[in-house]
C-alpha positions in Angstrom: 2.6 0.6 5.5 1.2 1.6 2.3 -1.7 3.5 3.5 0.4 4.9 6.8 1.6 8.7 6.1 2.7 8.9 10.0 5.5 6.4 10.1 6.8 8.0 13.0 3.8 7.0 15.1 3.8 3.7 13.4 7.5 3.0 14.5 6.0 4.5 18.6 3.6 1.5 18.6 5.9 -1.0 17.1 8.9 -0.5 19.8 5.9 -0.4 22.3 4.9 -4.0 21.8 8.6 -5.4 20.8 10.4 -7.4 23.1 13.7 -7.7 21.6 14.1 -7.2 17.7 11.9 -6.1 14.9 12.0 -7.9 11.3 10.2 -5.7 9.1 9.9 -4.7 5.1 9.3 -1.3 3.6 7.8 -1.4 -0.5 10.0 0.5 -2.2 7.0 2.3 -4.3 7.6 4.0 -7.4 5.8 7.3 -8.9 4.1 5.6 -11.3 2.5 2.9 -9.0 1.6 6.1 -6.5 -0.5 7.5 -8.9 -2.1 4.9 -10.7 -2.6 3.2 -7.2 -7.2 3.3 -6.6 -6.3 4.6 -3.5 -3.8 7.3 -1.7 -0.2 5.6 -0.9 3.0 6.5 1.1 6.6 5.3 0.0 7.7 4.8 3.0 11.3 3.2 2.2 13.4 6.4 2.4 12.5 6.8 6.2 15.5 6.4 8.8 15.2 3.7 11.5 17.3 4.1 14.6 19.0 0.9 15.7 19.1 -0.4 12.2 21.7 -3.9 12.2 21.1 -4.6 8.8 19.1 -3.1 5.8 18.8 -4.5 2.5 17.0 -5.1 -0.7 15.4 -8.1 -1.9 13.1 -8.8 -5.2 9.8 -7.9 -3.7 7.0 -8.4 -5.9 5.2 -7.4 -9.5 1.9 -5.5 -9.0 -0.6 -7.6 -10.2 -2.7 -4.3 -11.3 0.3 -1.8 -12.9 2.8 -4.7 -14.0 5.3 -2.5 -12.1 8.0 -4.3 -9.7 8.5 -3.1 -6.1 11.7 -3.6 -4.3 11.2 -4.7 -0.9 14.2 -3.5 1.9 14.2 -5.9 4.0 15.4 -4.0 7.8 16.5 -5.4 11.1 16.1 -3.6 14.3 17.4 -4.5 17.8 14.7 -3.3 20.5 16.8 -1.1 22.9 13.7 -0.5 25.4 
């Protein structure tokens, strides 16, 4: 989802195909990786989920380009369609 700015429309498509629950991690981006990113990104991480059973952080990962470390939330959704 770094490159979606619509997360709304994402989120349309991923109920859509679902059957019963969605697993699904959000980067945690911070300013500086935004703008020293090559191309436009989104921190999508602050968004609100509906249905949301649990929401967490784990350690995500170290950007191999910036050195900076991303915090991944982990998120777990139950389908109600």
């Amino acid at each position: 989802m770094l490159f979606v700015e619509d997360d709304k429309l994402l989120f349309e498509h991923i109920y859509r195909i679902a059957l019963q629950a969605i697993l699904i991690s959000l980067d945690e981006l911070k300013e500086k990786y935004i703008k020293n990113f090559v191309l436009p990104v989104y921190d999508n991480s602050k968004i609100v989920i509906q249905n949301t059973v649990e929401d967490y952080f784990i350690i995500g990962w170290n950007s191999p380009t910036t050195g900076i470390p991303i915090q991944t939330p982990m998120i777990y959704i139950e389908n109600k369609n």
